[in-house]
Residue, then its C-alpha position, 0 to 999 in steps of 0.5 A: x248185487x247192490x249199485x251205488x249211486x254218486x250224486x253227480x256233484x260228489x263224482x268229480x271229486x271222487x274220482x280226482x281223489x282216487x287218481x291222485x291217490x292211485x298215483x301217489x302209490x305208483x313206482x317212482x322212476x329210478x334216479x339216473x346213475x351218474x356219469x363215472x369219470x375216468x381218471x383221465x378224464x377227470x384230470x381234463x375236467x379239473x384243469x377246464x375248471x381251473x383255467x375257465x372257472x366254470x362249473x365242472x358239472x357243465x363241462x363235457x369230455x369226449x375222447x378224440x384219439x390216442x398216441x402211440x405212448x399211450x397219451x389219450x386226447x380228448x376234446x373238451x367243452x367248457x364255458x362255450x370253447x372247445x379245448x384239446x386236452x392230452x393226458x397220460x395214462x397216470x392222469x397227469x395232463x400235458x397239454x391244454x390248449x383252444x382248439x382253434x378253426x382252421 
């Protein structure tokens, strides 16, 4: 069996070398899957956009309820306000107005 022997100056950098070459040649974590929108929800973050000009990418959608026309609510945040959004089943939306504290 043979040994070999690193001068000690040389052994820091050697084993600097391989991490980073073992690291290199690690699996690289998988990018996120976007958030797919629906087109509901889609047709409340355009009109945000449009009525707040702030990016759509910041703009969050949460669904609140639903009314017996088949109407979905939904809450939207957009530029620092919430809004409520009404939207109908073929995206068109009838209502977009700030929600307001009681």
């Amino acid at each position: 069996m043979t040994i070999l022997r690193v001068p000690a100056r040389f052994a820091a950098p050697a084993l600097i070398g391989a991490a980073l070459a073992l690291g290199a040649c690690a699996k690289k974590a998988p990018e996120p899957t976007p958030v797919a929108l629906t087109p509901q929800e889609q047709a409340c973050v355009d009109r945000a956009a449009a009525v707040t000009a702030a990016d759509p990418a910041g703009i969050t959608v949460m669904p609140s309820t639903s009314t017996k026309t088949g109407d979905m609510v939904y809450t939207v945040g957009a530029a620092g306000v919430n809004y409520t959004c009404v939207v109908s089943p073929g995206a068109q939306v009838s209502s977009f107005s700030a929600v307001t504290a009681p």
